[in-house]
C-alpha positions as CSV (number, residue, x, y, z in Angstrom):
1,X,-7.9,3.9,-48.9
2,X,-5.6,3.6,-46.0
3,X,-6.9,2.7,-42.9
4,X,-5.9,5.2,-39.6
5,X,-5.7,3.3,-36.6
6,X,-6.4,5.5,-33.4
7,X,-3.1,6.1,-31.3
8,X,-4.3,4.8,-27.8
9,X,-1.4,5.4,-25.9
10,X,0.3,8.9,-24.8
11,X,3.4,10.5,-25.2
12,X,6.1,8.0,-23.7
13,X,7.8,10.0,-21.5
14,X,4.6,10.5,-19.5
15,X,5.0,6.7,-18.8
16,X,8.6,7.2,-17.8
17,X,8.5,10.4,-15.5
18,X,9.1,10.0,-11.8
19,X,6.0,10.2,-9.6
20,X,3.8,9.7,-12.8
21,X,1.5,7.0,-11.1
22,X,-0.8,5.6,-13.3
23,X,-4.3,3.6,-12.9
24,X,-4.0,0.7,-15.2
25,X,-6.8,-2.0,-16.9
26,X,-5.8,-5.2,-18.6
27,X,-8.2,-7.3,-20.1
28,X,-7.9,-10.8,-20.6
29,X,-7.9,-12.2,-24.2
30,X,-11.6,-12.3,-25.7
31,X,-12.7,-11.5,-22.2
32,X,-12.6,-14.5,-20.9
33,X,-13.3,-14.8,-16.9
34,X,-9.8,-16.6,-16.4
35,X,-8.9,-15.7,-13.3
36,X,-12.1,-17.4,-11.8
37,X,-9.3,-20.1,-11.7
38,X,-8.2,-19.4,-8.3
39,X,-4.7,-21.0,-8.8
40,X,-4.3,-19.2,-11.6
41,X,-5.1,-16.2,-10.3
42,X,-2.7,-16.4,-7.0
43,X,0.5,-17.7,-9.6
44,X,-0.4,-14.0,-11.2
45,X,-0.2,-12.3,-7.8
46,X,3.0,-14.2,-7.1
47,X,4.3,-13.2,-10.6
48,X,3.6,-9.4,-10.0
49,X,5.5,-9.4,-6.7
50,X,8.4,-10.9,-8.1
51,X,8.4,-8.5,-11.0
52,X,8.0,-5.4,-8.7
53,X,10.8,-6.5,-6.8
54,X,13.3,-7.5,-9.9
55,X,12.3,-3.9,-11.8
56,X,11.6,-1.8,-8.1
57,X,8.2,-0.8,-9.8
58,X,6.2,0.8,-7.0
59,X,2.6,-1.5,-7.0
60,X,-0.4,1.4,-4.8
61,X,-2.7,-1.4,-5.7
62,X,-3.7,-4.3,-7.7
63,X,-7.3,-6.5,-8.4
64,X,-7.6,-9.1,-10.4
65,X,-11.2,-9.7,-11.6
66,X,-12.6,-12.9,-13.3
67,X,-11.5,-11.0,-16.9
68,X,-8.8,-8.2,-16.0
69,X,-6.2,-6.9,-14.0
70,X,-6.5,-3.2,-12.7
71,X,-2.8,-2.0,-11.4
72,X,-1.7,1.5,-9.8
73,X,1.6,1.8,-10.2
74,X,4.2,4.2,-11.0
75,X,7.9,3.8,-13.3
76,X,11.5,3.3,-11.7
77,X,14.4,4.2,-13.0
78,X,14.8,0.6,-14.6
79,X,11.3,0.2,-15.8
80,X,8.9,2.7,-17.6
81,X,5.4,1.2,-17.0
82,X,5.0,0.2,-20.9
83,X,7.8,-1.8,-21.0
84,X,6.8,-3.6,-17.0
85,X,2.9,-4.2,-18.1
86,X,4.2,-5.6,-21.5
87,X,6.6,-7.8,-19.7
88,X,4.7,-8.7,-16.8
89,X,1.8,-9.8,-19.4
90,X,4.3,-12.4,-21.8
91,X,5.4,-13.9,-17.8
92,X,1.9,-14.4,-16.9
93,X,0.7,-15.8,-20.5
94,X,3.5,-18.2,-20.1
95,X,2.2,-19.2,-16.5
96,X,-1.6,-19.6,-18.2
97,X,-0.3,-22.3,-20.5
98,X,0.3,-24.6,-17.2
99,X,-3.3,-23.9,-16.4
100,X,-4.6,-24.9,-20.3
101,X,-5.1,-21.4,-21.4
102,X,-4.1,-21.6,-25.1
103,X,-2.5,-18.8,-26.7
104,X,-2.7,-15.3,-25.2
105,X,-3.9,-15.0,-22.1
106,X,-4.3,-10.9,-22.6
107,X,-6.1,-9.0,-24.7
108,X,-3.0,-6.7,-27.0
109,X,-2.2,-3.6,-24.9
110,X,-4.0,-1.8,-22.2
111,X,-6.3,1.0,-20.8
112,X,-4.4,4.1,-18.8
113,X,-5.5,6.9,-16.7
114,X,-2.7,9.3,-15.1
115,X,-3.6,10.0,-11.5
116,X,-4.1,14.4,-11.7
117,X,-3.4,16.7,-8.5
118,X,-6.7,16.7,-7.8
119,X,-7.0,12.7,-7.2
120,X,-6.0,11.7,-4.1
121,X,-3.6,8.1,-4.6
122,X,-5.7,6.4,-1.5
123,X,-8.9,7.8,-3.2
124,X,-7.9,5.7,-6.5
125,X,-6.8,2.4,-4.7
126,X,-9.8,1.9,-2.8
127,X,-11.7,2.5,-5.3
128,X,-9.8,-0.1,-7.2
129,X,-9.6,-2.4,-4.2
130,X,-13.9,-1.9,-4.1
131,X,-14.2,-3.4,-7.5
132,X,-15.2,-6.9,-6.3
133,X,-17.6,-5.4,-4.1
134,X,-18.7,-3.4,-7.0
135,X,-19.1,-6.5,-8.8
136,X,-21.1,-8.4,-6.1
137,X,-18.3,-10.6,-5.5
138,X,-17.4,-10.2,-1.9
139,X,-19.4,-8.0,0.4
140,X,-16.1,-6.2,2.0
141,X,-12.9,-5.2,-0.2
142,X,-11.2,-6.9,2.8
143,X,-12.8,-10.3,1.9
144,X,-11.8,-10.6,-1.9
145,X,-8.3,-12.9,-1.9
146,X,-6.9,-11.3,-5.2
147,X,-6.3,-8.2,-4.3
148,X,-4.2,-5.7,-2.3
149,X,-0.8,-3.2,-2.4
150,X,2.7,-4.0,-2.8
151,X,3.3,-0.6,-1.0
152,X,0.5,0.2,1.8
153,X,-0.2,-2.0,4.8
154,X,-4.1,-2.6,4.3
């Protein structure tokens, strides 16, 4: 009997088309609360501005928790947001071995939800930019060091 795995991911060219912005959630490998490590969490941030700037990816918002990465971003013309999330994850594994993270430092793939007309883009960064006060980890969004937007002044 054959096995069916379930296709997680939709058609491609939704991940391609201009103004497609996207709400993205990585998870670190085995959920493991990595980016605790302060260090390695701002090498991470410094790695995802360089790769926005080499691939002009637009970046609404990013938040790196103790065990994944939530990103709203949107394609370029040089960079579908498959191909950037896959890329930006081998640079960042390679920056966890310097920190003693063996192997993978991400779980394989990654969760996706398309911003519709009826979400607002602000609406969906602050609430990403609220997960550590979600989380009980800072008690303003303001407060929390490993987040904030590659595009918006906050």
């Amino acid at each position: 009997m054959h096995k069916f795995h379930k296709k997680i991911r939709l058609d491609r060219n939704l991940y391609t088309e201009e103004g497609a912005i996207s709400s993205i959630t990585i998870c670190t490998k085995d959920k493991l609360p990595y980016f605790q490590k302060n260090e390695l969490a701002k090498s991470c941030i410094e790695q995802l501005k360089a790769d926005t700037q080499l691939h002009n990816v637009p970046v609404y918002a990013y938040c790196f928790m103790p065990d994944h990465l939530h990103l709203i971003i949107a394609p370029s013309a040089e960079k579908d947001i498959v191909e950037f999330v896959g890329e930006y994850k081998g640079r960042t594994t390679r920056i966890g071995w310097k920190f003693d993270i063996n192997g993978k430092l991400w779980q394989t793939s990654f969760y996706d939800h398309f911003i519709r007309k009826e979400e607002t883009v602000k609406d969906v960064v602050m609430y990403v930019l609220n997960n550590p006060v979600r989380k009980g980890l800072v008690l303003e969004w303001k407060d929390y060091p490993y987040s904030g937007s590659l595009i918006f002044e906050l």
